[in-house]
MARSEDO-925171 format. One record per residue (C-alpha): residue number from 1; residue in three letters; x, y, z. Coordinates in steps of 0.5 Angstrom, whole numbers, plus 500, padded with zeros to 3 digits. Example, Ala and Ser with C-alpha at 12.3 -4.5 7.8 and 13.67 -1.06 7.14 Angstrom:
residues 2
<r><nr>1</nr><rest>ALA</rest><x>525</x><y>491</y><z>516</z></r>
<r><nr>2</nr><rest>SER</rest><x>527</x><y>498</y><z>514</z></r>
//
This chain:
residues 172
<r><nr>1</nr><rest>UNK</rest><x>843</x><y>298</y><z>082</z></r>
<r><nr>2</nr><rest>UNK</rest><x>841</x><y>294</y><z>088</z></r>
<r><nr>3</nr><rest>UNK</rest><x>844</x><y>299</y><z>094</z></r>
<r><nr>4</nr><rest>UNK</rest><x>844</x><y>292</y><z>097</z></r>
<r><nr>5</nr><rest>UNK</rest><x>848</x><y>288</y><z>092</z></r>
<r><nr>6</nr><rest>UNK</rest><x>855</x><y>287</y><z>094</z></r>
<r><nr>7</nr><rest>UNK</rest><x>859</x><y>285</y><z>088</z></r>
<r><nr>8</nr><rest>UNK</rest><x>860</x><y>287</y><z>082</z></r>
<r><nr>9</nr><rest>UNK</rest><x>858</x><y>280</y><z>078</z></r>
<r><nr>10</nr><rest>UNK</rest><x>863</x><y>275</y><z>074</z></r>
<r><nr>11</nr><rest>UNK</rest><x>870</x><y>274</y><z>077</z></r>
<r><nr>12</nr><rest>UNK</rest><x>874</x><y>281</y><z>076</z></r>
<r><nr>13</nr><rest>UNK</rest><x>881</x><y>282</y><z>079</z></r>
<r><nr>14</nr><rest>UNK</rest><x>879</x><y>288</y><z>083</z></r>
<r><nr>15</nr><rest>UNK</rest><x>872</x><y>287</y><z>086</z></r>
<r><nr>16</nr><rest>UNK</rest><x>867</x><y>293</y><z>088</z></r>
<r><nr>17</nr><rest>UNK</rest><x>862</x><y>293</y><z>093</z></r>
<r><nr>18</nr><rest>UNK</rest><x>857</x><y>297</y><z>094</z></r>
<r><nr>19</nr><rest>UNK</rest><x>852</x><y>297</y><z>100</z></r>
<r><nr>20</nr><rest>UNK</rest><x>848</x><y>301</y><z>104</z></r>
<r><nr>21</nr><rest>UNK</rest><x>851</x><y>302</y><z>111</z></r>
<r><nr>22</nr><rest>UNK</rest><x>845</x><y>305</y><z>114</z></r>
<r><nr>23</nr><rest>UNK</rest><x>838</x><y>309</y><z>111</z></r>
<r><nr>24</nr><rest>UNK</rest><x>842</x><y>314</y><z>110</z></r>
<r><nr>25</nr><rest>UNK</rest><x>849</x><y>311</y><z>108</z></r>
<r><nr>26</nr><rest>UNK</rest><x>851</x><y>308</y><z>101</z></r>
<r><nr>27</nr><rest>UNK</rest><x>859</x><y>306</y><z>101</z></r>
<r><nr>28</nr><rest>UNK</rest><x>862</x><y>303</y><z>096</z></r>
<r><nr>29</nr><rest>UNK</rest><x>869</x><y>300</y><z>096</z></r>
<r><nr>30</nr><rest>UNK</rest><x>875</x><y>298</y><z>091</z></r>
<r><nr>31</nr><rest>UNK</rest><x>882</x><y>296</y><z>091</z></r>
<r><nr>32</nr><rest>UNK</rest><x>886</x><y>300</y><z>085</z></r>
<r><nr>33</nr><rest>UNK</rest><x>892</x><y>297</y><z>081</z></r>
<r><nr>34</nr><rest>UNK</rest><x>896</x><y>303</y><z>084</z></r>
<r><nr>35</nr><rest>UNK</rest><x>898</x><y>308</y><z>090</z></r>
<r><nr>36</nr><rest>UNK</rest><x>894</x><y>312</y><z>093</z></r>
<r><nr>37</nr><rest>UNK</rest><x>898</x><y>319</y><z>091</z></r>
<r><nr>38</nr><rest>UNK</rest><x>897</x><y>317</y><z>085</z></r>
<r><nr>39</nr><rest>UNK</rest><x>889</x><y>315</y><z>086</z></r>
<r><nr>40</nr><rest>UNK</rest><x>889</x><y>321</y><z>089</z></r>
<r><nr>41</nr><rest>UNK</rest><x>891</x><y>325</y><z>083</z></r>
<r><nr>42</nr><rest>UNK</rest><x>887</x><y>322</y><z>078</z></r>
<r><nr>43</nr><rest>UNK</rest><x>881</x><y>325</y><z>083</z></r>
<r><nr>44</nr><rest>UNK</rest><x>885</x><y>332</y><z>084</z></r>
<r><nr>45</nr><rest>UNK</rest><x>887</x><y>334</y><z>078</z></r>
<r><nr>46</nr><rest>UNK</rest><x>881</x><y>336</y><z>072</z></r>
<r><nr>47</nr><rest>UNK</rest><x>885</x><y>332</y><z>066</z></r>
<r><nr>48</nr><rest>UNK</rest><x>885</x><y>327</y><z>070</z></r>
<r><nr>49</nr><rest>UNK</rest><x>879</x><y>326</y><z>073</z></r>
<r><nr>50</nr><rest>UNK</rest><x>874</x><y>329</y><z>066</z></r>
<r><nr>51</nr><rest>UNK</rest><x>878</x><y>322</y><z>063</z></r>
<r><nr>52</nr><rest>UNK</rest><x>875</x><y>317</y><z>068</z></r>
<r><nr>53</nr><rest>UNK</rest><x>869</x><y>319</y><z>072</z></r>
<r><nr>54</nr><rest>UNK</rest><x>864</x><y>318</y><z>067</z></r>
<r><nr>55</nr><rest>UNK</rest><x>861</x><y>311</y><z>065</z></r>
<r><nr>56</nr><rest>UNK</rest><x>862</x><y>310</y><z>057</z></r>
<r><nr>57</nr><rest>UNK</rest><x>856</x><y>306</y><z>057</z></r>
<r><nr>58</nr><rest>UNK</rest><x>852</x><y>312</y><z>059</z></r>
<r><nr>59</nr><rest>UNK</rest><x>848</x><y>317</y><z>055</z></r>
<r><nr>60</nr><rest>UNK</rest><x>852</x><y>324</y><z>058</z></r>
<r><nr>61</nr><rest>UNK</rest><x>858</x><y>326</y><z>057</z></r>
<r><nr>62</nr><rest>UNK</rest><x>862</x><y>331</y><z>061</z></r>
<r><nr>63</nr><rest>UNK</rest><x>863</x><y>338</y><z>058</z></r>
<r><nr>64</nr><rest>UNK</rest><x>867</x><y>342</y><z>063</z></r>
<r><nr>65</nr><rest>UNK</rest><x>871</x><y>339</y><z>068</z></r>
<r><nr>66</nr><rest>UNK</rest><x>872</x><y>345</y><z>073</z></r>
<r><nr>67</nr><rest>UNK</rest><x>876</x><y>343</y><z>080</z></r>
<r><nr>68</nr><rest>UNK</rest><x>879</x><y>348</y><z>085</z></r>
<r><nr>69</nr><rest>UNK</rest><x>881</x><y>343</y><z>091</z></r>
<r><nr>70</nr><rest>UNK</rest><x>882</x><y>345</y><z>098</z></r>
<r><nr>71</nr><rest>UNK</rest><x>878</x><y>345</y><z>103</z></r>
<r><nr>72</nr><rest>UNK</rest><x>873</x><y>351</y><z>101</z></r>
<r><nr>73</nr><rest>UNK</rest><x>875</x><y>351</y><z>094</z></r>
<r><nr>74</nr><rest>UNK</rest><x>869</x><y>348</y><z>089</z></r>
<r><nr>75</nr><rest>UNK</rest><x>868</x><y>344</y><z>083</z></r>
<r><nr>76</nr><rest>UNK</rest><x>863</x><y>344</y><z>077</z></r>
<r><nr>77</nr><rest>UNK</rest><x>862</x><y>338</y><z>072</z></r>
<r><nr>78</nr><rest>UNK</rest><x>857</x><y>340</y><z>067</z></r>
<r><nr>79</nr><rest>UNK</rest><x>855</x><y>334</y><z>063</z></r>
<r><nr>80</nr><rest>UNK</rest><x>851</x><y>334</y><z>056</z></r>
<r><nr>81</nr><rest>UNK</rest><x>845</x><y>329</y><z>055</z></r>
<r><nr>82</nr><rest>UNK</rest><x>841</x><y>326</y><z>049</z></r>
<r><nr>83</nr><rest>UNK</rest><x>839</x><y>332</y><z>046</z></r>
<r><nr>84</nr><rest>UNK</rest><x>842</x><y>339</y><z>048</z></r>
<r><nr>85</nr><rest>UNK</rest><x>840</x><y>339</y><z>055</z></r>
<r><nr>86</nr><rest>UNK</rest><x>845</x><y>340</y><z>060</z></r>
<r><nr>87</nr><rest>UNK</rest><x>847</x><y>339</y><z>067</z></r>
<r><nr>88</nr><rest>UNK</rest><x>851</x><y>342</y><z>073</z></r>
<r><nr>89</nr><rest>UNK</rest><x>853</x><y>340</y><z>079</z></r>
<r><nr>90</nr><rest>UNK</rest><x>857</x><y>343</y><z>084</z></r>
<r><nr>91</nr><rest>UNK</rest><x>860</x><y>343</y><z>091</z></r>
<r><nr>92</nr><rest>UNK</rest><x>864</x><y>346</y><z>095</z></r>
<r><nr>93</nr><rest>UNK</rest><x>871</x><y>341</y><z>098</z></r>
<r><nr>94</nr><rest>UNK</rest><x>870</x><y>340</y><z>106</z></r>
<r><nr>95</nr><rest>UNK</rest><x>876</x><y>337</y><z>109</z></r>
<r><nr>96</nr><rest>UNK</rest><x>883</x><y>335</y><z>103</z></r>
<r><nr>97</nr><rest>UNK</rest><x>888</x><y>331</y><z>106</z></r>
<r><nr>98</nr><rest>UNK</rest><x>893</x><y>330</y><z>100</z></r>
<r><nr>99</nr><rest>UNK</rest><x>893</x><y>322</y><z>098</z></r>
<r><nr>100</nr><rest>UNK</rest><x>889</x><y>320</y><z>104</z></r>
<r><nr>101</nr><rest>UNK</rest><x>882</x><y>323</y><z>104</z></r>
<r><nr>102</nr><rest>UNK</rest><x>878</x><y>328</y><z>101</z></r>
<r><nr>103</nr><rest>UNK</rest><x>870</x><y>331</y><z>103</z></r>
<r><nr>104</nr><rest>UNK</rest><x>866</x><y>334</y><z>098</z></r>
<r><nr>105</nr><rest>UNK</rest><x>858</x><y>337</y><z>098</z></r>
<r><nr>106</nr><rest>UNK</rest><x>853</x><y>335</y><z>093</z></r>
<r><nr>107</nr><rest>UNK</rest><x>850</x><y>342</y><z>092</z></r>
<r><nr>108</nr><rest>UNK</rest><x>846</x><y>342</y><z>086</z></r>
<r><nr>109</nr><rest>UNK</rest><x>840</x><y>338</y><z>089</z></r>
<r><nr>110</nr><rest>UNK</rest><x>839</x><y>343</y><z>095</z></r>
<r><nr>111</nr><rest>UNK</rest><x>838</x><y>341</y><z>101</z></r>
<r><nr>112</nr><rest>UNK</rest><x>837</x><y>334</y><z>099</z></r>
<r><nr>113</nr><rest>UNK</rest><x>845</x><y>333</y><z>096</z></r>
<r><nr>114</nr><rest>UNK</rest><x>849</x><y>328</y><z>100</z></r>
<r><nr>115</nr><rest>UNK</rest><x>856</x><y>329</y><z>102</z></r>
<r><nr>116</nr><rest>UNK</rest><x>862</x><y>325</y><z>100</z></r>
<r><nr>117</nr><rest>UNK</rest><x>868</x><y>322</y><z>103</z></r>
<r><nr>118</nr><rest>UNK</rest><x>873</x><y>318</y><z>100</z></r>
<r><nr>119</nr><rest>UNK</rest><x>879</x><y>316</y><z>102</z></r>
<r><nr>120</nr><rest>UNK</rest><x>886</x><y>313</y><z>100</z></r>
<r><nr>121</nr><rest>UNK</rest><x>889</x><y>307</y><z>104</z></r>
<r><nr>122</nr><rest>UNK</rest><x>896</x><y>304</y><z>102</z></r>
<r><nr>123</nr><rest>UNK</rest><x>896</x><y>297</y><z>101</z></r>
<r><nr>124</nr><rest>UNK</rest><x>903</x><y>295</y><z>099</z></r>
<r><nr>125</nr><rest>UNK</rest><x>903</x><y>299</y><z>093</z></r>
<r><nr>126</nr><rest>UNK</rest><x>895</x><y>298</y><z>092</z></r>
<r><nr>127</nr><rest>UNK</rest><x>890</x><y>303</y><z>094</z></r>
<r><nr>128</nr><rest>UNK</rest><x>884</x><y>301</y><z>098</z></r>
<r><nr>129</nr><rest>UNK</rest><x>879</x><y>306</y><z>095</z></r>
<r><nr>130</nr><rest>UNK</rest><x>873</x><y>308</y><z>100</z></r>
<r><nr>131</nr><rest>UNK</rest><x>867</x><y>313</y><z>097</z></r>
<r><nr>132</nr><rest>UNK</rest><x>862</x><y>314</y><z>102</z></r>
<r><nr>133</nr><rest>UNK</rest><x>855</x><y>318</y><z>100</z></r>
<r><nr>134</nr><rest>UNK</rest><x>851</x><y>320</y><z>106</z></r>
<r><nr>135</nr><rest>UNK</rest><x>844</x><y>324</y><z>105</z></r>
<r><nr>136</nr><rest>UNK</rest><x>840</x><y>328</y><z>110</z></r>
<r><nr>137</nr><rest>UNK</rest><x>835</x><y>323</y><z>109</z></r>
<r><nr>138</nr><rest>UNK</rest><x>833</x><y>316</y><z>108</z></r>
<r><nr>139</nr><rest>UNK</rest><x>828</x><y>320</y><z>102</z></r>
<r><nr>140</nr><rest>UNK</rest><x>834</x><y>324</y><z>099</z></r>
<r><nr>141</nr><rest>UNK</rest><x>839</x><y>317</y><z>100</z></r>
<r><nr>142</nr><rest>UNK</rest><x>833</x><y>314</y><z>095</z></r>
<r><nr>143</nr><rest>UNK</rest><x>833</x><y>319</y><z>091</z></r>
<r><nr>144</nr><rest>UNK</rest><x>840</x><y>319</y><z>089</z></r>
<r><nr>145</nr><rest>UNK</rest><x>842</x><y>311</y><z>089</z></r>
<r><nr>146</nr><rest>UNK</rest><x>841</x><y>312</y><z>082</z></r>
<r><nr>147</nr><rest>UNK</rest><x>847</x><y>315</y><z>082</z></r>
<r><nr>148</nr><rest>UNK</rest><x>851</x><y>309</y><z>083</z></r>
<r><nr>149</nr><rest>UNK</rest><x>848</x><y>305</y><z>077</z></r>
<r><nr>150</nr><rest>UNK</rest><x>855</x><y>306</y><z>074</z></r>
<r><nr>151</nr><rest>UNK</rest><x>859</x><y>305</y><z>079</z></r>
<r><nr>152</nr><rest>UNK</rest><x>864</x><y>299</y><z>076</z></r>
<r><nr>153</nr><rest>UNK</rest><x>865</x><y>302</y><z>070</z></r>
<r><nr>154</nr><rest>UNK</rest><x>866</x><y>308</y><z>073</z></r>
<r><nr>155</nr><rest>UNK</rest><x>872</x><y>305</y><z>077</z></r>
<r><nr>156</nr><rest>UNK</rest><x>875</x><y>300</y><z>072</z></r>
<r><nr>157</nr><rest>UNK</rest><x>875</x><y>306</y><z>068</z></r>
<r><nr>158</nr><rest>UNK</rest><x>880</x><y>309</y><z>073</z></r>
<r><nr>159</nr><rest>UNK</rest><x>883</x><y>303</y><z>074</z></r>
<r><nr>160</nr><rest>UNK</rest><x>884</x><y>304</y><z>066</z></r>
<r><nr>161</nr><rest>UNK</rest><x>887</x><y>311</y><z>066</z></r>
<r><nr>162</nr><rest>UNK</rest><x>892</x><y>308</y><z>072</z></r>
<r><nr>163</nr><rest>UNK</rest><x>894</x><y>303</y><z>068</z></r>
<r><nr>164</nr><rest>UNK</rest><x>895</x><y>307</y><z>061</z></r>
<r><nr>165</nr><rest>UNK</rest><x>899</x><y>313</y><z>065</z></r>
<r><nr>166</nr><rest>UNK</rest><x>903</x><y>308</y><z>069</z></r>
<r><nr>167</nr><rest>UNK</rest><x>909</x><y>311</y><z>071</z></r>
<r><nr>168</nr><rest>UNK</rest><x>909</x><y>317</y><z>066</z></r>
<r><nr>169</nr><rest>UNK</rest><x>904</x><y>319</y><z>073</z></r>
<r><nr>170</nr><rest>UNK</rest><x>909</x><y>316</y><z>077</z></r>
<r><nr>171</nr><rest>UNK</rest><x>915</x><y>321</y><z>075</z></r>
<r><nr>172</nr><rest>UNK</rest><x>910</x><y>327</y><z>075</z></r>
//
């Protein structure tokens, strides 16, 4: 994805932007067809989450979704690729603020890792989605802005989940 590129192409009801804020600095936004507690949930809770964070166009797929949510708590998604190669990543959880924020680290590239900070704002029954990675380097930044090649999809795939949960969720 151009990092500078602001929207998603063709009309979509719930248009994602993604742009680069800074040398440092990728964020992207989205409107969610649901309120924040439930977005929240859905980037809490592993069943959840293991159901809508991978792009279905991608080659990997997730194997084990692991998520302890709280501030020093960690998470472990390991994905398979083509083949039999297996990856990991992993971090620790910084700041969890219930339907409002949550911080995280990206630990498996080392030092090089962004830090990632998405937030939940209300809007009359909608969720302004905020997801902003910040790398220790401009270097780092254009290492990882392949990661946000999926990004769309990604999120249309939560909107998906949300819209199938519907108000299932709602009462839990």
């Amino acid at each position: 994805m151009d990092a500078g590129r602001k929207s998603e192409p063709g009309p979509v009801k719930n248009r994602t932007t993604a742009e680069r804020k800074s040398d440092r600095e990728l964020v992207v936004t989205r409107i969610i067809q649901a309120p924040p507690r439930i977005v929240f949930e859905a980037w809490t809770k592993a069943e959840l989450f293991q159901r809508w964070w991978v792009p279905k166009a991608f080659a990997p797929s997730l194997l084990s979704c692991e998520m302890d949510v709280r501030v020093g708590g960690t998470y472990r998604l390991v994905f398979r690729s083509e083949g039999s190669e297996t990856m990991a990543f992993h971090g620790r959880y910084l700041d969890v603020v219930p339907q409002a924020r949550l911080v995280w680290t990206n630990e498996e590239a080392g030092n090089g890792g962004a830090v990632t900070t998405v937030t939940f704002q209300d809007q009359g029954g909608k969720t302004l989605l905020v997801l902003s990675d910040l790398y220790p380097s401009k270097e780092a930044l254009e290492a990882g802005a392949g990661s946000m090649d999926g990004i769309h999809e990604t999120f249309q795939q939560l909107d998906d989940l949300l819209a199938t949960l519907g108000a299932s969720v709602e009462r839990s």
